[in-house]
TORVO-264452 format. One record per residue (C-alpha): residue number from 1; z, x, y. Coordinates in steps of 0.5 Angstrom, whole numbers. Layout:
// residues N
kolro->NUM | pz->Z | px->X | py->Y
...
This chain:
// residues 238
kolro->1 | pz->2 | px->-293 | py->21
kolro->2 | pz->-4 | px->-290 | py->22
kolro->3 | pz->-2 | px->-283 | py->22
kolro->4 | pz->2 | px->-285 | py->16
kolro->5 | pz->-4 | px->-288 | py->12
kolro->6 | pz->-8 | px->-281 | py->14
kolro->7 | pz->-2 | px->-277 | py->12
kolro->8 | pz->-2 | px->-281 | py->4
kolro->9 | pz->-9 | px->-280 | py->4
kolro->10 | pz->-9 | px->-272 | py->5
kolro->11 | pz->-3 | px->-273 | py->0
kolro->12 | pz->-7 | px->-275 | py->-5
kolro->13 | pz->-13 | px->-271 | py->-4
kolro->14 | pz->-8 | px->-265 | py->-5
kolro->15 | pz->-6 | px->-267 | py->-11
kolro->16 | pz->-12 | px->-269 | py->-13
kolro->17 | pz->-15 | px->-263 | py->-12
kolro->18 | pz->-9 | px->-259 | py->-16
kolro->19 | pz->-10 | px->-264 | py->-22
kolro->20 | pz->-17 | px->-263 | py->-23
kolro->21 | pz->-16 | px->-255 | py->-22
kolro->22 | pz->-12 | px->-255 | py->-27
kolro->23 | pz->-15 | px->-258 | py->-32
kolro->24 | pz->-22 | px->-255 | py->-30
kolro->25 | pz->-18 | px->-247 | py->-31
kolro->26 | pz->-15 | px->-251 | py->-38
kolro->27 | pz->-22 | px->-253 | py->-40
kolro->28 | pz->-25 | px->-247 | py->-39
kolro->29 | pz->-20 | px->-242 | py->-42
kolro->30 | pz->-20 | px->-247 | py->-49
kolro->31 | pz->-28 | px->-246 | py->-49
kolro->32 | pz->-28 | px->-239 | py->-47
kolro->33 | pz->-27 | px->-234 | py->-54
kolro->34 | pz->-22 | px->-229 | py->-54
kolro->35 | pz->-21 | px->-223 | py->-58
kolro->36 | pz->-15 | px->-218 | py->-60
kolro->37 | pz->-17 | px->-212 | py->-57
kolro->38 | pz->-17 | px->-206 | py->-63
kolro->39 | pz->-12 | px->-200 | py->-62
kolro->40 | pz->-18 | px->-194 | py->-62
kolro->41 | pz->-13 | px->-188 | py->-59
kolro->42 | pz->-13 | px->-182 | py->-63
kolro->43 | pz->-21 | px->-185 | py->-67
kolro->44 | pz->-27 | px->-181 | py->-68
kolro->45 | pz->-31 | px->-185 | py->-63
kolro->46 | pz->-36 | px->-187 | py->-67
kolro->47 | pz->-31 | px->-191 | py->-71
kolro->48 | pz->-27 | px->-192 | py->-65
kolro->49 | pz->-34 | px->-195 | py->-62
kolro->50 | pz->-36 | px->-200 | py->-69
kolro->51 | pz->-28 | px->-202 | py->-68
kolro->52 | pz->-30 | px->-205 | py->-62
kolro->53 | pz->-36 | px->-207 | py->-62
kolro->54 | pz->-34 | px->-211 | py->-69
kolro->55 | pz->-29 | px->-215 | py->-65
kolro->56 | pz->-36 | px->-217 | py->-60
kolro->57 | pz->-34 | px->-212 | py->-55
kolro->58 | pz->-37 | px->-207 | py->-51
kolro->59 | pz->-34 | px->-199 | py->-51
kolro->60 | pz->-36 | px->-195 | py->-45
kolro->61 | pz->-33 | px->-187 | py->-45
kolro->62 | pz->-31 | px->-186 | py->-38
kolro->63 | pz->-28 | px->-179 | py->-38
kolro->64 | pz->-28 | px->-173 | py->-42
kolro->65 | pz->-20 | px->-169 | py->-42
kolro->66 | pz->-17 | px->-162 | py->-45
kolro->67 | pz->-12 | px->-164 | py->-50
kolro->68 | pz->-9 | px->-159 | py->-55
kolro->69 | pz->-5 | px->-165 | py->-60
kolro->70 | pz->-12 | px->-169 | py->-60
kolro->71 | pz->-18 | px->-167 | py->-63
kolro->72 | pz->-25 | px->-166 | py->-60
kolro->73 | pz->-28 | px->-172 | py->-60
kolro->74 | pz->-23 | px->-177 | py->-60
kolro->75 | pz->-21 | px->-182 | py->-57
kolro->76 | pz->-14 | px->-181 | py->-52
kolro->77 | pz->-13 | px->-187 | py->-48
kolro->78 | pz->-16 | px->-194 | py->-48
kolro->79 | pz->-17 | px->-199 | py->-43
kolro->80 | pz->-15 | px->-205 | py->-45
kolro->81 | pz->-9 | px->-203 | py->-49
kolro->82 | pz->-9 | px->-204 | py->-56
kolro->83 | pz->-7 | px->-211 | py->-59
kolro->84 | pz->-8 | px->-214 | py->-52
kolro->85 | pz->-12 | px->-220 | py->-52
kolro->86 | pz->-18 | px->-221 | py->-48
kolro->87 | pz->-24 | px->-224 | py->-47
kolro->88 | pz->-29 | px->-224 | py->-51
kolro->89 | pz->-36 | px->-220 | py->-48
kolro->90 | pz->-30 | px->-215 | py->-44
kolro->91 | pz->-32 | px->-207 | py->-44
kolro->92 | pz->-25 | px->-203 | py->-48
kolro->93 | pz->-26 | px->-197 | py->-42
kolro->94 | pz->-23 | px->-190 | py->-45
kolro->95 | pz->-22 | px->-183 | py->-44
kolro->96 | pz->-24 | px->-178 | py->-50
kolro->97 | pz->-21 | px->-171 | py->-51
kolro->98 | pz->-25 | px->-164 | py->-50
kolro->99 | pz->-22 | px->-161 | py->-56
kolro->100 | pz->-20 | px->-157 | py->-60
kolro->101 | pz->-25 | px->-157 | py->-66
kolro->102 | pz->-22 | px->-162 | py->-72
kolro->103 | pz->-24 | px->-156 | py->-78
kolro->104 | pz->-25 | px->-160 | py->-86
kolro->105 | pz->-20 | px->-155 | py->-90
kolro->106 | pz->-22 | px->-153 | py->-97
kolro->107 | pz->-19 | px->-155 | py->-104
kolro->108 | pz->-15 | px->-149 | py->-105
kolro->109 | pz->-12 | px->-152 | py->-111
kolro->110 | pz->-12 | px->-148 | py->-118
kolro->111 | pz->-16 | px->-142 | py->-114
kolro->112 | pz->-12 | px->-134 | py->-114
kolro->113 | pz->-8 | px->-133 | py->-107
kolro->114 | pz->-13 | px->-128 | py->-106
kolro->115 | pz->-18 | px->-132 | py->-106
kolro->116 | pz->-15 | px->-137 | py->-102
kolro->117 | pz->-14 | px->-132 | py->-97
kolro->118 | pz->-22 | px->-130 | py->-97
kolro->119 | pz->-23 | px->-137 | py->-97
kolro->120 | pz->-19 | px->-139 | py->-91
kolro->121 | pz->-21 | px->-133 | py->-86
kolro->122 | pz->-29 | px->-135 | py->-87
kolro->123 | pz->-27 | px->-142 | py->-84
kolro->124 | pz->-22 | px->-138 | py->-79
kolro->125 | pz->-17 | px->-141 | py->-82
kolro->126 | pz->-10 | px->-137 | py->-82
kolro->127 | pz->-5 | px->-137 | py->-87
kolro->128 | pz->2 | px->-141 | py->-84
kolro->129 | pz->6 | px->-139 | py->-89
kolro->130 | pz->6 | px->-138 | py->-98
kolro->131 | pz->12 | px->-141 | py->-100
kolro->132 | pz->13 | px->-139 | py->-109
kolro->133 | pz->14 | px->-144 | py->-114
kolro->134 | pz->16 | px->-142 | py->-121
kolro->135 | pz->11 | px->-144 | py->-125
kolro->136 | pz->7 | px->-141 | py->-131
kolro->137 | pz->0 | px->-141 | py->-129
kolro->138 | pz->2 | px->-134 | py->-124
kolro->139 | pz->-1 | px->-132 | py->-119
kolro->140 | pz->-4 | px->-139 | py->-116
kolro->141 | pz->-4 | px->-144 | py->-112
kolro->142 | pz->-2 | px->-151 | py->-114
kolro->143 | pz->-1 | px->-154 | py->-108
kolro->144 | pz->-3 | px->-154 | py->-100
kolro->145 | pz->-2 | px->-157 | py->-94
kolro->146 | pz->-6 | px->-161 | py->-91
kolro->147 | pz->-9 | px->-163 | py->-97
kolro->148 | pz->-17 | px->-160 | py->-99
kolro->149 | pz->-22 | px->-165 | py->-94
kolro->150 | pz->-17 | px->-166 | py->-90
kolro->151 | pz->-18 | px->-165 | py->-82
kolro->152 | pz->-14 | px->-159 | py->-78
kolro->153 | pz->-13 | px->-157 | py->-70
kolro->154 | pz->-17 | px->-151 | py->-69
kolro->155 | pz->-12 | px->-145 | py->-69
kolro->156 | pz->-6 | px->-149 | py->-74
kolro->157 | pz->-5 | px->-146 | py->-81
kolro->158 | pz->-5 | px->-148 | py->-87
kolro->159 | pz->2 | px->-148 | py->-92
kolro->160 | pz->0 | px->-146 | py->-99
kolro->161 | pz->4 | px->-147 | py->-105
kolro->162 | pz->3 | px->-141 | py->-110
kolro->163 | pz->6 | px->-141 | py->-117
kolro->164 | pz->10 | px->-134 | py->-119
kolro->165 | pz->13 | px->-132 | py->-125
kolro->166 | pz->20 | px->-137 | py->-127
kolro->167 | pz->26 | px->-132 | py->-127
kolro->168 | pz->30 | px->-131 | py->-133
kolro->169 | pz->37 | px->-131 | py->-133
kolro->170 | pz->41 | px->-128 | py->-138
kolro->171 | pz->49 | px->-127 | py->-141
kolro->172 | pz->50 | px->-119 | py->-139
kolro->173 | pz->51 | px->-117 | py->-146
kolro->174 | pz->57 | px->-112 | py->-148
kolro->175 | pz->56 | px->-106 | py->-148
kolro->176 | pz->62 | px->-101 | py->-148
kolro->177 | pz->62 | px->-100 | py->-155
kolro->178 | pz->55 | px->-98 | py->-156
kolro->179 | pz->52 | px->-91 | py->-155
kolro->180 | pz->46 | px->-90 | py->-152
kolro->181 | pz->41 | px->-91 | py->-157
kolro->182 | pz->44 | px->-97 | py->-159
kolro->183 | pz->43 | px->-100 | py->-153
kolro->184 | pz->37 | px->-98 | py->-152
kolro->185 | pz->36 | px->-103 | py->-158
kolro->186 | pz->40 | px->-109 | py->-156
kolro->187 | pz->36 | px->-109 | py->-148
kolro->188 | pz->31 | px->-108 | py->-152
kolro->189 | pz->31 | px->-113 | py->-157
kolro->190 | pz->34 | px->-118 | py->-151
kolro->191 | pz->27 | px->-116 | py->-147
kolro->192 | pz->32 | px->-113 | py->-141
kolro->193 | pz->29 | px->-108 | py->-137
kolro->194 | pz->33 | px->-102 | py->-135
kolro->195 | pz->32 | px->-95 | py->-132
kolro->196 | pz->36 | px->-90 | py->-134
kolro->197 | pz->41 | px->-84 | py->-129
kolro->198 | pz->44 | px->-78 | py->-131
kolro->199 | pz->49 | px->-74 | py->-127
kolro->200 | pz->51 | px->-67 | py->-129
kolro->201 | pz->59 | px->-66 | py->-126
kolro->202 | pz->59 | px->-58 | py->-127
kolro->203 | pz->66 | px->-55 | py->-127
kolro->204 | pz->70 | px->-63 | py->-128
kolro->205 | pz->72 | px->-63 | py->-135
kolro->206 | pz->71 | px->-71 | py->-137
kolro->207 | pz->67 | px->-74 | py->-142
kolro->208 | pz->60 | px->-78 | py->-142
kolro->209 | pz->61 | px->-84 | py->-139
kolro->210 | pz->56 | px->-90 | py->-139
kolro->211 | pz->56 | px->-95 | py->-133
kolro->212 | pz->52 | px->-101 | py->-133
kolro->213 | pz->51 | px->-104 | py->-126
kolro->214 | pz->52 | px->-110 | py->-129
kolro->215 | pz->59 | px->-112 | py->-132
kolro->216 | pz->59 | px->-115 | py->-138
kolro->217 | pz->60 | px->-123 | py->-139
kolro->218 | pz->56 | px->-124 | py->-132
kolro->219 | pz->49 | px->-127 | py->-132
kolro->220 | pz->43 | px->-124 | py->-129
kolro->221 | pz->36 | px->-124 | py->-127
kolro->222 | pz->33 | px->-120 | py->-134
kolro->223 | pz->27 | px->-118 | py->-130
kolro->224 | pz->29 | px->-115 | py->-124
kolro->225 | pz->33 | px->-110 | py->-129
kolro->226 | pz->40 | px->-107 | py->-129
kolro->227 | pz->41 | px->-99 | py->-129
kolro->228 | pz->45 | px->-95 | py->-133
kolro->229 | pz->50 | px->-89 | py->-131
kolro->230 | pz->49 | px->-83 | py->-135
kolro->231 | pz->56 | px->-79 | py->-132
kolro->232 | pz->57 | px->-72 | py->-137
kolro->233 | pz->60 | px->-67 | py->-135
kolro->234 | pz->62 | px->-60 | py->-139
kolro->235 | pz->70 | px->-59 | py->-142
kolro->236 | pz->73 | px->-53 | py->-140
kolro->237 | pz->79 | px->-49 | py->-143
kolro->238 | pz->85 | px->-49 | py->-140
């Protein structure tokens, strides 16, 4: 009976001892204030470190890393992870990158392609690609990629959008009735540009003829011209 009654009090010690524990933690948790940690990967430190400490935690950088993809002072990993909650007064760890530099590009917008050029070689920025778009300010940019004061890698280049000239598409009209001066007129008056070759078949007795190199009825960029054939040839007695 004895050990029995040494059993229950060591017993109830025990669970005593877990109860108490229990509610000791609980109480501790419901007093101690936590926070949801903010997700600073891929942030200026600066803004990175307000973020944090705005949230009543402390920051701390650990370690520098060489990323391509990350610019150079910004933050790569973090410690604890973003939107974890955490305890309030906790230090967010965390690794910031080592380059490459992060470039302000100009606003190109409205400025001639070859001042854009000039502008971006001075900041040492490449040119990607200039893709043209008809519009009628010629000759000028009318959009970029990224936009003006936006941050570029170093090394990455710029899309620009330039305005060219809008093609002018047009009915080839007919001219197989015509003599030469007569369609000099109608190209002419239809603003068509041409350019005019001749061929001399001496000794073939034929007829002059006259060969556009657009057929009529089709239609064609009346800018980028057409060529008119002249084949003449001398007659010959038989």
């Amino acid at each position: 009976m004895r050990l029995l009654r040494v059993a229950s009090y060591i017993f109830i010690a025990i669970l005593v001892f877990i109860f108490s524990s229990y509610f000791t933690i609980k109480i501790i948790l419901k007093t101690q204030k936590t926070v949801i940690c903010p997700d600073i990967v891929g942030k200026d430190v600066h803004e990175a470190k307000s973020l944090v400490e705005s949230k009543g935690l402390y920051f701390q950088i650990v370690r520098y890393e060489k990323r391509n993809d990350i610019p150079y002072n910004h933050i790569t990993v973090q410690k604890p992870g973003a939107n974890i909650l955490t305890k309030k007064g906790r230090t967010v760890l965390v690794t910031v990158s080592d380059g490459p530099e992060l470039i302000v590009v100009p606003n190109l917008e409205g400025q001639p392609v070859n001042n854009a050029y000039g502008v971006l070689k001075e900041k040492n920025i490449p040119v990607e690609k200039i893709i043209y778009v008809p519009n009628e300010d010629e000759g000028k940019v009318i959009a970029q990629i990224p936009k003006g004061g936006e941050g570029l890698l170093e090394g990455k280049g710029v899309v620009l959008f330039a305005s060219s000239r809008p093609k002018r598409y047009i009915l080839m009209p007919d001219i197989g009735t015509l003599d030469l001066t007569e369609i000099k007129e109608e190209l002419a008056k239809k603003n068509i540009r041409y350019k005019i070759t001749q061929k001399r078949d001496d000794g073939i007795p034929t007829k002059k003829k006259i060969i556009p190199s657009i057929a009529s009825g089709e239609i064609f960029n009346a800018d980028e011209g057409l060529e008119i054939k002249i084949s003449s040839g001398e007659e010959h007695d038989e």
